[in-house]
CHARMM-style PDB file with segment names, atoms N, HN, CA, C and O in Angstrom:
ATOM      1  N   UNK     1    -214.460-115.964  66.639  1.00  0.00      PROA
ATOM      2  CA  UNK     1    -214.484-115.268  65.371  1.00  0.00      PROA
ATOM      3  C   UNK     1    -213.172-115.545  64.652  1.00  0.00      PROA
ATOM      4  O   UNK     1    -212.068-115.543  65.197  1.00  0.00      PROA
ATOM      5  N   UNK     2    -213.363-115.730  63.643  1.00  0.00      PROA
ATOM      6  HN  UNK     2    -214.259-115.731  63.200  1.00  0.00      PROA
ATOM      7  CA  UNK     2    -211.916-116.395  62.835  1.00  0.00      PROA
ATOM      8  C   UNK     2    -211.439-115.296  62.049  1.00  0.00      PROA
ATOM      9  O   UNK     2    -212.173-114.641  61.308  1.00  0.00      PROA
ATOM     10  N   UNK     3    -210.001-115.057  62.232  1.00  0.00      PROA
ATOM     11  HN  UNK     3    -209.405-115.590  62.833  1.00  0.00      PROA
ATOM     12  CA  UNK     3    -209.547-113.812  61.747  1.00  0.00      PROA
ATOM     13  C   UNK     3    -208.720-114.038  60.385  1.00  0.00      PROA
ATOM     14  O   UNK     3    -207.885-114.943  60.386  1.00  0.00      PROA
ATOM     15  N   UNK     4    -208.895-113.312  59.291  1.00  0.00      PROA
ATOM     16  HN  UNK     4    -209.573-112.577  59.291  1.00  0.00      PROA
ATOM     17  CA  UNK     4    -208.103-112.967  57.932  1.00  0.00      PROA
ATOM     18  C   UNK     4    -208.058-111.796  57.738  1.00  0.00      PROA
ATOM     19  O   UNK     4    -209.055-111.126  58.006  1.00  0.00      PROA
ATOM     20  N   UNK     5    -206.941-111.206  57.233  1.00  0.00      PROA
ATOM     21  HN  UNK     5    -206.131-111.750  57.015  1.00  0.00      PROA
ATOM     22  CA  UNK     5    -207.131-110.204  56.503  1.00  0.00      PROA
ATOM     23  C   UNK     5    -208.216-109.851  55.461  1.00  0.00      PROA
ATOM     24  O   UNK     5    -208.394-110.669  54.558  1.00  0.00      PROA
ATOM     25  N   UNK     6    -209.030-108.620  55.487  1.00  0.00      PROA
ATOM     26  HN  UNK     6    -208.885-107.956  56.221  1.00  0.00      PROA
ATOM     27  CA  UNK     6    -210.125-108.533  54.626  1.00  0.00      PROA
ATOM     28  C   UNK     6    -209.540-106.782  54.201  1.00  0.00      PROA
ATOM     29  O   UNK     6    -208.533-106.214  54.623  1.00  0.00      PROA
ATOM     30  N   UNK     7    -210.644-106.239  53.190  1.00  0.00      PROA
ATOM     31  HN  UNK     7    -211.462-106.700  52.847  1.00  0.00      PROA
ATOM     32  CA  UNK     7    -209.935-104.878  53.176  1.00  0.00      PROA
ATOM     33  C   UNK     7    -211.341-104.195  52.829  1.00  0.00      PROA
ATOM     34  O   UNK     7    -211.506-102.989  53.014  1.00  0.00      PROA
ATOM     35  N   UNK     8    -212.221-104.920  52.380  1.00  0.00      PROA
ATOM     36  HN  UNK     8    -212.087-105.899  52.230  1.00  0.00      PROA
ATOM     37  CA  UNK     8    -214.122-104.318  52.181  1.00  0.00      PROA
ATOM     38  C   UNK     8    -214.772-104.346  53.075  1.00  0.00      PROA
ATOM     39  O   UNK     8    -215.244-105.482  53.118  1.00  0.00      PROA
ATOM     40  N   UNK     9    -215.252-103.559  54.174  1.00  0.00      PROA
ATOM     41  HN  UNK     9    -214.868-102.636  54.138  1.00  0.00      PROA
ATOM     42  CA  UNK     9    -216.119-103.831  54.811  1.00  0.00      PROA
ATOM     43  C   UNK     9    -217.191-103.761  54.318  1.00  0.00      PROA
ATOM     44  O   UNK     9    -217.657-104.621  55.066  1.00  0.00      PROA
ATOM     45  N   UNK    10    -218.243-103.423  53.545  1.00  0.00      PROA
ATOM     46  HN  UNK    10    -217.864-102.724  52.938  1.00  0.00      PROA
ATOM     47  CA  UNK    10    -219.059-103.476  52.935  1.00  0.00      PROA
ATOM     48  C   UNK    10    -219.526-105.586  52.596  1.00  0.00      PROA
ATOM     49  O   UNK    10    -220.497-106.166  52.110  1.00  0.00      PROA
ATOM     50  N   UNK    11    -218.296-106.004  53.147  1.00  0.00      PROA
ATOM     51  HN  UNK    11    -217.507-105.534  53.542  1.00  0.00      PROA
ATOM     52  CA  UNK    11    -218.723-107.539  52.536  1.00  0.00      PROA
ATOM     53  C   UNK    11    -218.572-108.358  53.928  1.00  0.00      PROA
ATOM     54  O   UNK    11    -218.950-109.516  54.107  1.00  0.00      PROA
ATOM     55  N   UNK    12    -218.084-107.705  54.660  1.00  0.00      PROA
ATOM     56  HN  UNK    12    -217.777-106.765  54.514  1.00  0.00      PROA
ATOM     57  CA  UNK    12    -217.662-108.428  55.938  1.00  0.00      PROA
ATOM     58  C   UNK    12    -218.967-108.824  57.136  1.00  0.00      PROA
ATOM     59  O   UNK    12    -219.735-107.927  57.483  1.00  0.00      PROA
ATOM     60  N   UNK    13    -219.062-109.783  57.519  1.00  0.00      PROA
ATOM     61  HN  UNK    13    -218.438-110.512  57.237  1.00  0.00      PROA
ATOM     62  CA  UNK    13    -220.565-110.338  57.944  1.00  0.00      PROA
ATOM     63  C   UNK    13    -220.988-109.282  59.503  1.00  0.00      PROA
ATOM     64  O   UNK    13    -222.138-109.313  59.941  1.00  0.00      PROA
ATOM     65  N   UNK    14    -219.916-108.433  60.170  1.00  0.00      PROA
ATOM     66  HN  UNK    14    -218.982-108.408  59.815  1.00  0.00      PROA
ATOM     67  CA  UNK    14    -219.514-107.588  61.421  1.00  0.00      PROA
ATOM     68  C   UNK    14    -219.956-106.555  60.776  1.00  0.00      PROA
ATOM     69  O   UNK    14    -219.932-105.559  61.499  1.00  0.00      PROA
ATOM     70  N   UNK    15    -220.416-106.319  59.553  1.00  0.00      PROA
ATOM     71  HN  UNK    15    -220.436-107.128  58.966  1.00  0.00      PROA
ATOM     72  CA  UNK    15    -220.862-104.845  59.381  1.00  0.00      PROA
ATOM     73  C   UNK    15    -222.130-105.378  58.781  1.00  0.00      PROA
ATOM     74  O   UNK    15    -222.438-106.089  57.825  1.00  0.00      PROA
ATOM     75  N   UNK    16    -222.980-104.470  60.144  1.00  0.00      PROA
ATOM     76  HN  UNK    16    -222.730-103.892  60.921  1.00  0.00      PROA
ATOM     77  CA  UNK    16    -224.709-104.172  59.939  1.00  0.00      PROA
ATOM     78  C   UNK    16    -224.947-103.204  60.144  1.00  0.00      PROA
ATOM     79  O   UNK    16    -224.215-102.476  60.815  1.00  0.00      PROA
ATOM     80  N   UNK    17    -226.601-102.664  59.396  1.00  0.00      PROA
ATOM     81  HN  UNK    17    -227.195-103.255  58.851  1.00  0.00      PROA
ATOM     82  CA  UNK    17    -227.035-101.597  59.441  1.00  0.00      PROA
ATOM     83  C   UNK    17    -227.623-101.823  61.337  1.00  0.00      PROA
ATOM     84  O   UNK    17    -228.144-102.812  61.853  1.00  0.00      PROA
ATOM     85  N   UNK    18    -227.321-100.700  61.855  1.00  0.00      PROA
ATOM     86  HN  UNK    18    -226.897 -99.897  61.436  1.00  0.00      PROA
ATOM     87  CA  UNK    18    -228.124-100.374  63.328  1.00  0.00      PROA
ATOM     88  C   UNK    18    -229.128 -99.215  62.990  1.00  0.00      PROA
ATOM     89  O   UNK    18    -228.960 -98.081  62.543  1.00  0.00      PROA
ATOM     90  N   UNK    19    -230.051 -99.811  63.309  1.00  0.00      PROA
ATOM     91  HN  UNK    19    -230.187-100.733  63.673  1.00  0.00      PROA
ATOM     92  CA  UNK    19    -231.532 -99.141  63.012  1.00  0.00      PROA
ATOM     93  C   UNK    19    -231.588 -97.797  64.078  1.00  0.00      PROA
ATOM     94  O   UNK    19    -231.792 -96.655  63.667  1.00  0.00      PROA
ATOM     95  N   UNK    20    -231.417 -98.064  65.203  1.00  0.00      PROA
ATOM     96  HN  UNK    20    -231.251 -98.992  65.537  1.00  0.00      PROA
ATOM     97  CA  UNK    20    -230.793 -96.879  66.515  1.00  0.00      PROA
ATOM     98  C   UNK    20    -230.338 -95.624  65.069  1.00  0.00      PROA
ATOM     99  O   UNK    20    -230.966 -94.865  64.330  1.00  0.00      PROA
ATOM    100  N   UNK    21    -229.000 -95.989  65.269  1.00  0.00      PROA
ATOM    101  HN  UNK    21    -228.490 -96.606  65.869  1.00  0.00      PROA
ATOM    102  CA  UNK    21    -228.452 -94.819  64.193  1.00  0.00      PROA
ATOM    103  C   UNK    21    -228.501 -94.251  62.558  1.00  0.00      PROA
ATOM    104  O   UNK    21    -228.097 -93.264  61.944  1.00  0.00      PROA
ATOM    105  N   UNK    22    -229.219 -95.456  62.273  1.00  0.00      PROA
ATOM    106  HN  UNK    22    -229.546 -96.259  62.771  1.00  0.00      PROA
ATOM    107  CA  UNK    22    -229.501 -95.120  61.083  1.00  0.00      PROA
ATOM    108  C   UNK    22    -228.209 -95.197  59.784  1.00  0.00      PROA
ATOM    109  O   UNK    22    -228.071 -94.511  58.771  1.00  0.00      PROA
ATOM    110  N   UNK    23    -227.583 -96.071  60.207  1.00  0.00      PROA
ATOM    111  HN  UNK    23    -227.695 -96.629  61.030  1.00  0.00      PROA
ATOM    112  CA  UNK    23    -226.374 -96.174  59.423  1.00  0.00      PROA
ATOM    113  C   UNK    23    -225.727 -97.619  59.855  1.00  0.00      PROA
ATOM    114  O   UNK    23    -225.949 -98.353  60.818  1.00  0.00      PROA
ATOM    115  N   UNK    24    -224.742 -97.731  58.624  1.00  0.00      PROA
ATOM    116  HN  UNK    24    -224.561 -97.135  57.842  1.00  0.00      PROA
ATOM    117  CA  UNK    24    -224.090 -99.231  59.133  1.00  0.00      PROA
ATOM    118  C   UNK    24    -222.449 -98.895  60.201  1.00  0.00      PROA
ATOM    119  O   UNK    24    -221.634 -97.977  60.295  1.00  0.00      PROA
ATOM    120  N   UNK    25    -222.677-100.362  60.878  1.00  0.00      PROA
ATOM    121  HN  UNK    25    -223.339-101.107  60.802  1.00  0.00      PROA
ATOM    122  CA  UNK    25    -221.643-100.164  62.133  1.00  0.00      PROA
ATOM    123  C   UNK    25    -220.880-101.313  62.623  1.00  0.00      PROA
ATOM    124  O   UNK    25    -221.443-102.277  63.142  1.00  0.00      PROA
ATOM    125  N   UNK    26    -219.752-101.244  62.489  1.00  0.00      PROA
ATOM    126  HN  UNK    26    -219.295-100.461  62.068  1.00  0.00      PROA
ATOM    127  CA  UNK    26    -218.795-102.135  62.840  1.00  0.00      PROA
ATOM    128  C   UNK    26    -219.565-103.252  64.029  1.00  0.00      PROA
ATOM    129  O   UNK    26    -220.205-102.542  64.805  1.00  0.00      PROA
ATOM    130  N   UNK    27    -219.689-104.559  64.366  1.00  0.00      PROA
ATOM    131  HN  UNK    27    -219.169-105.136  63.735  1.00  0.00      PROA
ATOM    132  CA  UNK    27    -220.067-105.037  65.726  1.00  0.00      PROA
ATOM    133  C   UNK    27    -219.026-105.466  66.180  1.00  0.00      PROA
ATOM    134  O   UNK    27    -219.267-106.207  67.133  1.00  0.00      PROA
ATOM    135  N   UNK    28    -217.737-105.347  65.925  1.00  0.00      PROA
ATOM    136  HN  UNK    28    -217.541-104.745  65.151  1.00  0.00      PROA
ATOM    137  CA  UNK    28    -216.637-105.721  66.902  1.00  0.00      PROA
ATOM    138  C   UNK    28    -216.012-104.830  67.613  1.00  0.00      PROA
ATOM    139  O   UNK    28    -215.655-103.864  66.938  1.00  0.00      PROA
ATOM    140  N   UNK    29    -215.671-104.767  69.001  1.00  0.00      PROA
ATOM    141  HN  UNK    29    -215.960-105.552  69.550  1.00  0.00      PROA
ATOM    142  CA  UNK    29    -215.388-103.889  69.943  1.00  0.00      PROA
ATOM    143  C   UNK    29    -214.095-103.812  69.746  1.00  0.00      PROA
ATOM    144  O   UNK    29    -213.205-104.507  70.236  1.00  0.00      PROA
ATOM    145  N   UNK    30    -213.996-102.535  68.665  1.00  0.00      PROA
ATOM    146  HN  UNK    30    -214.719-101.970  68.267  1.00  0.00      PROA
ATOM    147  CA  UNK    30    -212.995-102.095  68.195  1.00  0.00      PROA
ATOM    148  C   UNK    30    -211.844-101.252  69.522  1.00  0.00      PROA
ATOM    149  O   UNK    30    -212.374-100.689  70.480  1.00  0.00      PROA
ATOM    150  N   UNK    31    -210.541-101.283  69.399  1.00  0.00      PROA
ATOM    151  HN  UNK    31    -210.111-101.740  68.621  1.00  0.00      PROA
ATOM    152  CA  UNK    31    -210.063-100.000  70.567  1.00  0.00      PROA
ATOM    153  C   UNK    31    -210.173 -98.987  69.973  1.00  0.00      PROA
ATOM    154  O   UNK    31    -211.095 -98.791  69.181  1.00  0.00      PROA
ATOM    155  N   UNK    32    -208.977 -97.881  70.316  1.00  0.00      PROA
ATOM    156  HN  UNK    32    -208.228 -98.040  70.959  1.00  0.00      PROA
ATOM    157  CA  UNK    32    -209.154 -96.745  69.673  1.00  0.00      PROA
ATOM    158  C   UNK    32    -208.435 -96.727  69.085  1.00  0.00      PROA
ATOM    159  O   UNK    32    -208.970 -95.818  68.450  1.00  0.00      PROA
ATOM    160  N   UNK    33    -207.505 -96.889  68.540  1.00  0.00      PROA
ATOM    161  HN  UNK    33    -207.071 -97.627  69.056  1.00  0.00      PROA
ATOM    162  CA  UNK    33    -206.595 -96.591  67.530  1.00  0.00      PROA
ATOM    163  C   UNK    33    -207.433 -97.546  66.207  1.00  0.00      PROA
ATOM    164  O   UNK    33    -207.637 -97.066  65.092  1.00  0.00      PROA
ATOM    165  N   UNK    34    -207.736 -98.592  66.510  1.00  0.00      PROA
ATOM    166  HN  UNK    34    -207.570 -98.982  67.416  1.00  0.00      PROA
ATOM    167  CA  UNK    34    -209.146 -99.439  65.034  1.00  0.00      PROA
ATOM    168  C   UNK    34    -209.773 -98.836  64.978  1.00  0.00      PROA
ATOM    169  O   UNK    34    -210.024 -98.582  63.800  1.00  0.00      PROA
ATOM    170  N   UNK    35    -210.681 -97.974  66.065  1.00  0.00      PROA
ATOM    171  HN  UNK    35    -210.477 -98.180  67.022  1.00  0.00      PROA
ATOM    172  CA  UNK    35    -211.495 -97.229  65.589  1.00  0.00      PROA
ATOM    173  C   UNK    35    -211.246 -95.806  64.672  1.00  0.00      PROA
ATOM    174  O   UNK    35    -211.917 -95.268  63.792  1.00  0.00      PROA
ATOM    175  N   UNK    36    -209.925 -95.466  65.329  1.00  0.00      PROA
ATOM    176  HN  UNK    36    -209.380 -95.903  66.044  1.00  0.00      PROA
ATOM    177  CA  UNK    36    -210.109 -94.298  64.738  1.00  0.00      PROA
ATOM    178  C   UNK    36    -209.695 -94.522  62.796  1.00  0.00      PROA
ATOM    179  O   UNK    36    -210.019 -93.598  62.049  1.00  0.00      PROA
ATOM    180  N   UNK    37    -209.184 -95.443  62.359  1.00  0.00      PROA
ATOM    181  HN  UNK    37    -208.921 -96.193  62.966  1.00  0.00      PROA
ATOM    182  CA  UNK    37    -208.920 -95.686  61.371  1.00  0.00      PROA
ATOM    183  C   UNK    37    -210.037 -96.531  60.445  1.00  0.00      PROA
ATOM    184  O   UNK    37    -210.133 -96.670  59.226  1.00  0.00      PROA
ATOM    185  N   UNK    38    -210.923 -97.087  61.686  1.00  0.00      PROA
ATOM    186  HN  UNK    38    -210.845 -96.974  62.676  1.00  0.00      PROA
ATOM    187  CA  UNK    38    -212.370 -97.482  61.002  1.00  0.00      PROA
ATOM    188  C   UNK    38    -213.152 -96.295  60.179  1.00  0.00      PROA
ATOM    189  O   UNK    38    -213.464 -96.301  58.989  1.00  0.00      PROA
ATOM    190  N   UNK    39    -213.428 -95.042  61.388  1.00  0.00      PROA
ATOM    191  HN  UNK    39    -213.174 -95.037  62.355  1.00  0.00      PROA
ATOM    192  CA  UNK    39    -214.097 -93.955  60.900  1.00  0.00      PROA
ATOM    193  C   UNK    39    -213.552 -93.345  59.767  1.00  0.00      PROA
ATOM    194  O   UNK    39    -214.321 -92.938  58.897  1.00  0.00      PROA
ATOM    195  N   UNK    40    -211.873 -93.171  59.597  1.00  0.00      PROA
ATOM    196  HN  UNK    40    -211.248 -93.503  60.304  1.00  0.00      PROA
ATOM    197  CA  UNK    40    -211.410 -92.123  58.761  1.00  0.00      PROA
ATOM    198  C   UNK    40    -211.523 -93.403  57.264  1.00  0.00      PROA
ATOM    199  O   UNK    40    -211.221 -92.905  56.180  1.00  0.00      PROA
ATOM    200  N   UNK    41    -211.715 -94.123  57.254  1.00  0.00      PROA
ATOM    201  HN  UNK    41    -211.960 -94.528  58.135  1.00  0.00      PROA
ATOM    202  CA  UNK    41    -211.916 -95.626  55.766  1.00  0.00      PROA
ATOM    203  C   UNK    41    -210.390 -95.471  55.748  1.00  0.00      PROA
ATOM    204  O   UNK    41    -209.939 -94.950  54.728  1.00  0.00      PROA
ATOM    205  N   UNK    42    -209.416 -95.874  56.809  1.00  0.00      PROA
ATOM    206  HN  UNK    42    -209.783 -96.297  57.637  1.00  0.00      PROA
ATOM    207  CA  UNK    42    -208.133 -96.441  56.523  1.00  0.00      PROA
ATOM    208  C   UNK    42    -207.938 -97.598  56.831  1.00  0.00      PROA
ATOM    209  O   UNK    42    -206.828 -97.771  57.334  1.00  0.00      PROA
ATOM    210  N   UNK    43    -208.880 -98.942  56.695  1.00  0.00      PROA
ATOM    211  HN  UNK    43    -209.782 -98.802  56.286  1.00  0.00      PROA
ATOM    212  CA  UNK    43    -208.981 -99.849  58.035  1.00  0.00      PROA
ATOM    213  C   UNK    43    -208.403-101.191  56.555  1.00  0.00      PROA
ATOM    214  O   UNK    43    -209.234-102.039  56.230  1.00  0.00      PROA
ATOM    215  N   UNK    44    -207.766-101.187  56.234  1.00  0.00      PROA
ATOM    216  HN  UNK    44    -207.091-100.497  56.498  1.00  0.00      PROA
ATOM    217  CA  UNK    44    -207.758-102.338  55.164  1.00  0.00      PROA
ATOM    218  C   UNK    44    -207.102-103.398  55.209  1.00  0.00      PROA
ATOM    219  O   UNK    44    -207.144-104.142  54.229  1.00  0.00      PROA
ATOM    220  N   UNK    45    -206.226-103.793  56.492  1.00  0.00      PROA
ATOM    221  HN  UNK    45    -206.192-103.189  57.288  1.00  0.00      PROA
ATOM    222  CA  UNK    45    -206.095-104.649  56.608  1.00  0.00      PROA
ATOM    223  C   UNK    45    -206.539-105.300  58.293  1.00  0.00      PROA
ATOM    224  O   UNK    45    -205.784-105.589  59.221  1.00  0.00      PROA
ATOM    225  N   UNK    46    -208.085-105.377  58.206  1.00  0.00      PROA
ATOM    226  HN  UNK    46    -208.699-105.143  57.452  1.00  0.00      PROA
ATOM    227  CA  UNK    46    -208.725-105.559  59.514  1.00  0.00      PROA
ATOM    228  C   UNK    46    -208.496-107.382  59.699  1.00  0.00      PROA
ATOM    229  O   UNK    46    -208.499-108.219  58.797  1.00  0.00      PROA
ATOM    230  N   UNK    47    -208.317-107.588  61.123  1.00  0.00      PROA
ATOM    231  HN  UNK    47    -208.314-106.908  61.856  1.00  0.00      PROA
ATOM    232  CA  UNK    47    -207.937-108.548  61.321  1.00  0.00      PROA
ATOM    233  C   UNK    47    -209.475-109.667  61.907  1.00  0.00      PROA
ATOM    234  O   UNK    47    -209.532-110.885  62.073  1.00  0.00      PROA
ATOM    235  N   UNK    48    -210.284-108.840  62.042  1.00  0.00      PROA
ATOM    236  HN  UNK    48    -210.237-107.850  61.907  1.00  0.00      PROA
ATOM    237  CA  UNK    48    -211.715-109.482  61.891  1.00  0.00      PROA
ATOM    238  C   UNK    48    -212.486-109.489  61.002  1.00  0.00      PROA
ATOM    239  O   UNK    48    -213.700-109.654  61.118  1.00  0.00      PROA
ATOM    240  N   UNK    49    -212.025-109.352  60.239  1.00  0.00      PROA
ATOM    241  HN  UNK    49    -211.038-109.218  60.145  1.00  0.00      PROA
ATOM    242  CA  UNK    49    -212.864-109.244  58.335  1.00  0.00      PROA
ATOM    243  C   UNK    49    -212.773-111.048  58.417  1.00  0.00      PROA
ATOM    244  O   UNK    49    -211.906-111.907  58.577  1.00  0.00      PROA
ATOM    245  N   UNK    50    -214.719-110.941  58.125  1.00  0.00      PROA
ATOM    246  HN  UNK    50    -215.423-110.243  57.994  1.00  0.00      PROA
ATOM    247  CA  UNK    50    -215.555-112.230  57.875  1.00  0.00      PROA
ATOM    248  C   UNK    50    -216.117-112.175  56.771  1.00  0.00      PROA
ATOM    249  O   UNK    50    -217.158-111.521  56.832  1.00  0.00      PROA
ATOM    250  N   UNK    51    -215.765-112.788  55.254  1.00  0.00      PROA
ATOM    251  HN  UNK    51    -214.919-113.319  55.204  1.00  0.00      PROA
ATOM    252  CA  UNK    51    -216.657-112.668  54.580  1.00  0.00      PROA
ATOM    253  C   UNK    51    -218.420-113.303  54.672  1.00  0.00      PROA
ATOM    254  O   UNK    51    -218.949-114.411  54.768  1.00  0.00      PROA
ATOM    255  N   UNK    52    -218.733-112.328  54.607  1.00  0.00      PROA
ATOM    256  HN  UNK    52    -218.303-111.429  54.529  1.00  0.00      PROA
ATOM    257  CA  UNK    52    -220.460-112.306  54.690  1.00  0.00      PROA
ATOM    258  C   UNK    52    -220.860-113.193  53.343  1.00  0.00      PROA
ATOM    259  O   UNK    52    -220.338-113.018  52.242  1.00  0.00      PROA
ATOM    260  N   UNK    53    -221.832-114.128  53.622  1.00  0.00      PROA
ATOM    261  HN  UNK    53    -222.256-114.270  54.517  1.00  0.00      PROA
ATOM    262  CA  UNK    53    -221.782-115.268  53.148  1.00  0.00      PROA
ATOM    263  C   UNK    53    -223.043-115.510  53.062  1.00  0.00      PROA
ATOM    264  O   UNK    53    -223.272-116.467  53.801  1.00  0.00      PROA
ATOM    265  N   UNK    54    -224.161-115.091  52.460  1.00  0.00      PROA
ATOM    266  HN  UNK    54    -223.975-114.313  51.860  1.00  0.00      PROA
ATOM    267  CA  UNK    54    -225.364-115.170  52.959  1.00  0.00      PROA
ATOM    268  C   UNK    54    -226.001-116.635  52.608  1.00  0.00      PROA
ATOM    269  O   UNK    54    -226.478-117.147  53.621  1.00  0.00      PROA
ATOM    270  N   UNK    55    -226.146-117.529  51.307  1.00  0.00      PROA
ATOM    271  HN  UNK    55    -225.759-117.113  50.485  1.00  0.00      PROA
ATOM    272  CA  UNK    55    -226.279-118.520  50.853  1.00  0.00      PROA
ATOM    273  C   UNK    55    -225.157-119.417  51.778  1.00  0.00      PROA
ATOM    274  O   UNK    55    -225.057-120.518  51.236  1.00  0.00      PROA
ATOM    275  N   UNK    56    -224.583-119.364  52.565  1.00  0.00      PROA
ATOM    276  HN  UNK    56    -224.664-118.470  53.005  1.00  0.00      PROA
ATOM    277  CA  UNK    56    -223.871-120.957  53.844  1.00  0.00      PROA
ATOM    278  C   UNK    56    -224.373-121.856  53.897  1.00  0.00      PROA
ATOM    279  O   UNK    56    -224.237-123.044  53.602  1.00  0.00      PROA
ATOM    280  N   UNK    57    -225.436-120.804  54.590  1.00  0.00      PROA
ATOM    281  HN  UNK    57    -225.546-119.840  54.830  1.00  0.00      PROA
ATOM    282  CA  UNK    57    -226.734-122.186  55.352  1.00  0.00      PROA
ATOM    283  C   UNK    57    -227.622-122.769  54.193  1.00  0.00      PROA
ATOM    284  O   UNK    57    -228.155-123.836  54.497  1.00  0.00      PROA
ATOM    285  N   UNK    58    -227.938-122.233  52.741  1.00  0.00      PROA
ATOM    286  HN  UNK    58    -227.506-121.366  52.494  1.00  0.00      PROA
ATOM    287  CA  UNK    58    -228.706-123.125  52.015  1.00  0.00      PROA
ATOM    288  C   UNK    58    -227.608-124.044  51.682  1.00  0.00      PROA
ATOM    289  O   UNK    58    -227.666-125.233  51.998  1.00  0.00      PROA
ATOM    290  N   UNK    59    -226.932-123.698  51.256  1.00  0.00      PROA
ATOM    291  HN  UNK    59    -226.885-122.733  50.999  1.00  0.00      PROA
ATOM    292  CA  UNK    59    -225.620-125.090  50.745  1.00  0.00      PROA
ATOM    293  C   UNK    59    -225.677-126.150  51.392  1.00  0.00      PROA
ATOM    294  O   UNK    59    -225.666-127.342  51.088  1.00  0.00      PROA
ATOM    295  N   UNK    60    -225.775-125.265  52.845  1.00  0.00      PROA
ATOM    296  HN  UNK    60    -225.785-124.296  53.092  1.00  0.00      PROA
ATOM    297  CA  UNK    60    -225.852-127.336  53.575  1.00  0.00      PROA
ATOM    298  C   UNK    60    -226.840-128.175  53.935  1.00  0.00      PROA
ATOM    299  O   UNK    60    -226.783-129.265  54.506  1.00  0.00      PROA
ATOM    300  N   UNK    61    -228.131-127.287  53.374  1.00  0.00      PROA
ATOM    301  HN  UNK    61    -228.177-126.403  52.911  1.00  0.00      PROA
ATOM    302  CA  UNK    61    -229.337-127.657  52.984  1.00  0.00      PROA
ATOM    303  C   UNK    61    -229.493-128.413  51.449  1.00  0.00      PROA
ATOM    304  O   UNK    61    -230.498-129.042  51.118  1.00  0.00      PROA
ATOM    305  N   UNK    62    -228.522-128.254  50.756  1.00  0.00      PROA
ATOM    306  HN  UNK    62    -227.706-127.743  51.024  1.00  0.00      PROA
ATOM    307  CA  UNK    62    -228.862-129.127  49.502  1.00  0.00      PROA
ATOM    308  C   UNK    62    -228.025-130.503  50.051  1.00  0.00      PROA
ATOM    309  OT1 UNK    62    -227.998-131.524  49.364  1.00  0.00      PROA
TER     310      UNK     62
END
């Protein structure tokens, strides 16, 4: 996983909705001190922020 600073999770490709809970959820096995700053929305300079990219794979189809 290739790491940058990101500060939206809302755009980051590690945040999906989990159908289980009914809400969206980090997929990187955060510790606790990330986590706890995940939950409280202080997390802005996450070091696994992927921008989510959905059009990639058609690009390298043209």
């Amino acid at each position: 996983m290739g790491k940058s600073n990101g500060s939206n999770c809302e755009y980051c490709v590690n945040y999906s909705y989990d159908e289980d809970y009914e809400c969206y959820t980090c997929e990187v096995n955060l510790d606790e001190d990330e986590m706890a700053h995940f939950i409280m929305g202080d997390f802005r300079q996450c070091p696994y922020f992927q921008m989510g990219d959905e059009y990639k794979i058609v690009r390298k189809q043209m």
